[in-house]
N, C-alpha and C positions, 0 to 999 in steps of 0.2 A: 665249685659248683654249689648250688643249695638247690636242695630238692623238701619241695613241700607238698605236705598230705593234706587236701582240704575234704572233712568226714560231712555227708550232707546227709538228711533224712527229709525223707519226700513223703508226703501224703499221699495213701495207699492209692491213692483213684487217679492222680497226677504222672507216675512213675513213669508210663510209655510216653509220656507230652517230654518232660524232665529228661529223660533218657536220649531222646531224639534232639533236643537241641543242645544238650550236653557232646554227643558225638558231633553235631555240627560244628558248636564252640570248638572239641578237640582237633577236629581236622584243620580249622585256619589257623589255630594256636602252631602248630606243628610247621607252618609257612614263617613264622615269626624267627629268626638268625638268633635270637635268645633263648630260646625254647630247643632240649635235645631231647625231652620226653614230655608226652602229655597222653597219661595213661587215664581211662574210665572203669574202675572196677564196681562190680556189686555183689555186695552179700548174698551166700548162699543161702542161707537160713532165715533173711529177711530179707525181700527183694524191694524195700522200701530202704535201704541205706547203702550206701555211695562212697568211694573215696576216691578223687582225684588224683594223681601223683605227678605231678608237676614237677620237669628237671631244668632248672635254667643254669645259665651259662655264668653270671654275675649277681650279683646281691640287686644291682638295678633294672635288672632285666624284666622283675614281677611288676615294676611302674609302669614298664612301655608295655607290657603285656595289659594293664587294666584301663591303657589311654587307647585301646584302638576297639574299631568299630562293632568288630564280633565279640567280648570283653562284655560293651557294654549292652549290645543284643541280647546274650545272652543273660546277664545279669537280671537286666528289664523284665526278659523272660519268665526266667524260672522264680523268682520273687515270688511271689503266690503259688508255689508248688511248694515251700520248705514246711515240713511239720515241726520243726524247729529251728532257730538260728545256725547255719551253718560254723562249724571252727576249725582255724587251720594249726599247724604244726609245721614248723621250718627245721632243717635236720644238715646237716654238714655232709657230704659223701664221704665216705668209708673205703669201702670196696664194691666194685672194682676203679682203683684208680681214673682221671677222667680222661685217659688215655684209651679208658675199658670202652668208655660212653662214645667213642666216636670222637674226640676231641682233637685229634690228634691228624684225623683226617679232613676238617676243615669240614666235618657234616653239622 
């Protein structure tokens, strides 16, 4: 599995526009057979910064994920909400096994 953490910072005035179609983005992501997690977290202490955590099933799985329609919706979207360039971090699973993630049960 590879699971990657994309860190965003949104412009303080954008954050509820950003927020809203970041959960839209995350709920069709989560329809996607490559996708086993598509987490939305936000800083406590700055409610202007973001981190995505994205669990996919294969190393090719983030391509089909940025070829489909909500992807690039979103994208379009939030484009002019980032108060800076977004960056992501790709990370190998650990623990728990991908037997932990549901993998095992064909979810």
């Amino acid at each position: 599995m590879l699971v990657v953490h994309v860190l965003v910072h949104v412009k303080p005035e954008r954050i509820e526009a950003f927020r809203k179609a970041t959960i839209e983005n995350a709920k069709q992501s989560l329809q996607e057979p490559g996708i086993v997690r598509f987490d939305v977290v936000q800083q406590n202490d700055d409610a202007s910064r973001f981190v995505l955590v994205e669990v996919y099933r294969t190393d090719a799985d983030p391509v089909r994920h940025k070829e489909t329609a909500h992807y690039a919706t979103w994208r379009d979207t939030v484009s002019g909400m980032m108060a800076s360039p977004r960056t992501s971090y790709k990370y190998s699973n650990v623990f728990p096994d991908d037997t932990g993630w549901g993998m095992s049960h064909g979810v």
